[in-house]
Each structure stands twice: as structure tokens, then as C-alpha cells.
C-alpha positions in Angstrom: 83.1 -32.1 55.5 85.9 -33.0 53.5 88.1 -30.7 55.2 87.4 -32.1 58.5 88.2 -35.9 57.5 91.3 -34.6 55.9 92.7 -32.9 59.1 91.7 -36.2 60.6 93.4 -37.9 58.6 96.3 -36.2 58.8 96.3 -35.4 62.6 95.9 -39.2 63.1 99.0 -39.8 60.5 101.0 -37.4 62.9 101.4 -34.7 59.8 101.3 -31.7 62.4 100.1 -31.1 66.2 97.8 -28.4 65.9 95.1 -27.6 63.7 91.7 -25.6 63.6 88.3 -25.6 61.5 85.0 -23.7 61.6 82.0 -22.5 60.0 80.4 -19.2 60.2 82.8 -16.1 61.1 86.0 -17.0 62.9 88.9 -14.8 63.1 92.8 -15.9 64.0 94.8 -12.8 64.9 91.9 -10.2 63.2 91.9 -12.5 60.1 89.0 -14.0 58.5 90.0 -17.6 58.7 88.2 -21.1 58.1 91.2 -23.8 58.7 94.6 -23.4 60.6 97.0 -26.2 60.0 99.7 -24.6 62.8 98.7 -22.7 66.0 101.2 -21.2 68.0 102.0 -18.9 71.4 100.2 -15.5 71.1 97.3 -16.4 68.2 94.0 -15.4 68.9 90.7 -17.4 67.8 87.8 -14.7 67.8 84.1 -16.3 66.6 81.2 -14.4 65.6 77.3 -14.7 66.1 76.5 -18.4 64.3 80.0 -19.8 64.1 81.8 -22.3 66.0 85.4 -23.4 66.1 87.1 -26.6 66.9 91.0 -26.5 67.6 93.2 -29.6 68.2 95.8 -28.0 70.2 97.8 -31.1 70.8 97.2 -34.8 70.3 95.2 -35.3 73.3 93.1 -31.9 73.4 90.2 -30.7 71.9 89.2 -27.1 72.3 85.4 -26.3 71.0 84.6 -22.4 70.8 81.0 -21.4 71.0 79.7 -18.4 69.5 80.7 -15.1 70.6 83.7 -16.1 72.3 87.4 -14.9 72.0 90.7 -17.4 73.4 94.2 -16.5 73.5 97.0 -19.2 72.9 99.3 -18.9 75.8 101.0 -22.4 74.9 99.1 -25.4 73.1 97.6 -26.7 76.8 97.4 -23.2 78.4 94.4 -21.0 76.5 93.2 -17.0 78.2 89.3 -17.6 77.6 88.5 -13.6 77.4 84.9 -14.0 76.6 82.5 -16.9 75.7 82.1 -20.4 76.5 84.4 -23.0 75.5 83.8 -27.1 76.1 87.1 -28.6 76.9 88.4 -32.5 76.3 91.7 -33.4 77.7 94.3 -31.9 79.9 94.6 -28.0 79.5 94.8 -24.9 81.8 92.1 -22.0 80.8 92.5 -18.8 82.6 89.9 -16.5 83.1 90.1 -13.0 85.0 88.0 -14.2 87.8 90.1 -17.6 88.2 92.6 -20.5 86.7 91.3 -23.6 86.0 93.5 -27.1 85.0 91.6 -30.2 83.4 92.9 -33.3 84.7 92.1 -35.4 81.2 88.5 -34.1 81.8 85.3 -32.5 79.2 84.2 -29.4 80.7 82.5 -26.6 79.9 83.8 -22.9 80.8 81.6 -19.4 80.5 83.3 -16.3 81.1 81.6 -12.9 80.9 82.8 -9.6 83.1 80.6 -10.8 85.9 81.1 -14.7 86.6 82.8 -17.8 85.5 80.7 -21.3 85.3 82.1 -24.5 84.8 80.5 -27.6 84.0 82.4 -30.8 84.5 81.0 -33.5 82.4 83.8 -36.2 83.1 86.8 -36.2 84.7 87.8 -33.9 87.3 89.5 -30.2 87.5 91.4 -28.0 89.6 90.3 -24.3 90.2 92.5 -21.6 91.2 90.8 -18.8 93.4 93.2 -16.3 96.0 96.3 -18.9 95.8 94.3 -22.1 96.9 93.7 -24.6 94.9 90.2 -26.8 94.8 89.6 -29.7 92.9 86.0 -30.9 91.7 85.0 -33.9 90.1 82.5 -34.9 86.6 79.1 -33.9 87.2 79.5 -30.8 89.1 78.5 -27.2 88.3 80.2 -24.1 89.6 79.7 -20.5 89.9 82.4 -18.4 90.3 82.2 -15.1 91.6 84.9 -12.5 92.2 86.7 -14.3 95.3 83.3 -16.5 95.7 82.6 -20.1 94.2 79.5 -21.7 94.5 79.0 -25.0 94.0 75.8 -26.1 92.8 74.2 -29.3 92.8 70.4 -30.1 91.3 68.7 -32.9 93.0 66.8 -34.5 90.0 63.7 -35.4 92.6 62.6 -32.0 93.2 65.4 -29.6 91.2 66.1 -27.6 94.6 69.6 -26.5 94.4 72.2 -27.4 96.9 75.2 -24.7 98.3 78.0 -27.0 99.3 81.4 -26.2 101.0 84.3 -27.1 98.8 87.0 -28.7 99.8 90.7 -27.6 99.9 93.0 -29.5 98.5 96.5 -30.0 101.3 
């Protein structure tokens, strides 16, 4: 705990722009690791059954790994989730193999495994990236993202029958 209000302390005095801490097993670049005061293009955050990560990326971006999940640093706003889920706050672009996603100062949720993406959009809005066309989705929608498929889902909260809606295409 002391950690965390420190690295508070100093990401709110402007010390640095980047930072990480966890608990459990975390690993940046194959190294056992449980605080990261400098992230850069290339470094990989890897966490283990019972851990979780939080990274501050930038000022304005929070990146919170689950469990079992891997990301790859591309540039501080642009993270390769390669397996896991990862709850996003603020303006970043997450790529997945199935799809490319950009948060529009939004908190969202993103699972990746070999088989689907799923994005939950808790506020704020998003942009996804599927066979070069762009859609954008706003807070409160769930989507399930197939290869070259997305599905959006709704639940009604009177009778919790799900919903398929068209998407619409952004011009």
C-alpha cells in the first residue's frame, strides 16, 4: 500500500510518465517484477494465476491486467493484448489478432483468447477495426467478436433475452 501512494504521489508531482505495480506473479520482459517506474516500446507485462497489474502508461491512461493475461507495449497508448482480459480507462489503441480497437477517453473491458474477442464498454465510446472498416460503439454495449464477425449484444433487463443488432459503419 505504501508503494501505491508513493507512485501516486509521484505520478501526480509529474516525477515520471509511466509506471506499474502488482501483486501476485507479474513478469516484465520474463522478469519477476512487482513495480516499474519506466515502461517503454517493446516491454512485455506477463501475470500469473492470482496476480493483477495496474500500469499508468501516460497521464491520462490506466491499463488494469487481469490474471492470466500477457500485453505487449507497442507505444505508451498502443498495447498487443496477446491473451487475457484487460479493463481500459482513457484513450489507447489495443490490438488483438481478431481486431484493433481505439478508446475514445472511454473504460472498457477487452478478452482475448484464440477464438473470440469481447469488449465491454462501460463509459465512453470506442472504435473497432474489423476487414478495413471502422465501427464505433458507445458505453453500455457488449461485443463479440468473431473472426470477420461482431456481434453486438444487448440484454433487456425485463426478461434477459439477448438482442443481435446491425452495427453501424462509420462514413
Amino acid at each position: 500500500m505504501k508503494n501505491l501512494i508513493l507512485i501516486c504521489i509521484l505520478f501526480l508531482s509529474g516525477c515520471f510518465q509511466s509506471s506499474a505495480i502488482g501483486e501476485g506473479t507479474t513478469y516484465y520482459n520474463n522478469k519477476p517484477v512487482s513495480k516499474i517506474t519506466k515502461i517503454k516500446k517493446g516491454d512485455v507485462f506477463t501475470t500469473k494465476k492470482l496476480s493483477n497489474f495496474k500500469v499508468i502508461s501516460t497521464k491520462d491512461n490506466l491499463i488494469y491486467l487481469s490474471e492470466n493475461t500477457t500485453i505487449q507495449f507497442l507505444e505508451l497508448s498502443k498495447i498487443v493484448l496477446k491473451k487475457g482480459k484487460v479493463l481500459v480507462k482513457g484513450e489507447l489503441i489495443i490490438l488483438t489478432p481478431l481486431c484493433g480497437l481505439s478508446s475514445d477517453n472511454a473504460q472498457i473491458s477487452v478478452l482475448y483468447n484464440k477464438f473470440v474477442t469481447v469488449v465491454k464498454i462501460y463509459k465512453g465510446s470506442c472504435r473497432i477495426v474489423l476487414d478495413n472498416k471502422i465501427f464505433k460503439h458507445e458505453a453500455q454495449n457488449t461485443l463479440l467478436i468473431k473472426k470477420n464477425n461482431i456481434i453486438k449484444i444487448k440484454f433487456n433487463s425485463n426478461d434477459k433475452k439477448i438482442e443481435k443488432k446491425d452495427l453501424k459503419l462509420l462514413k
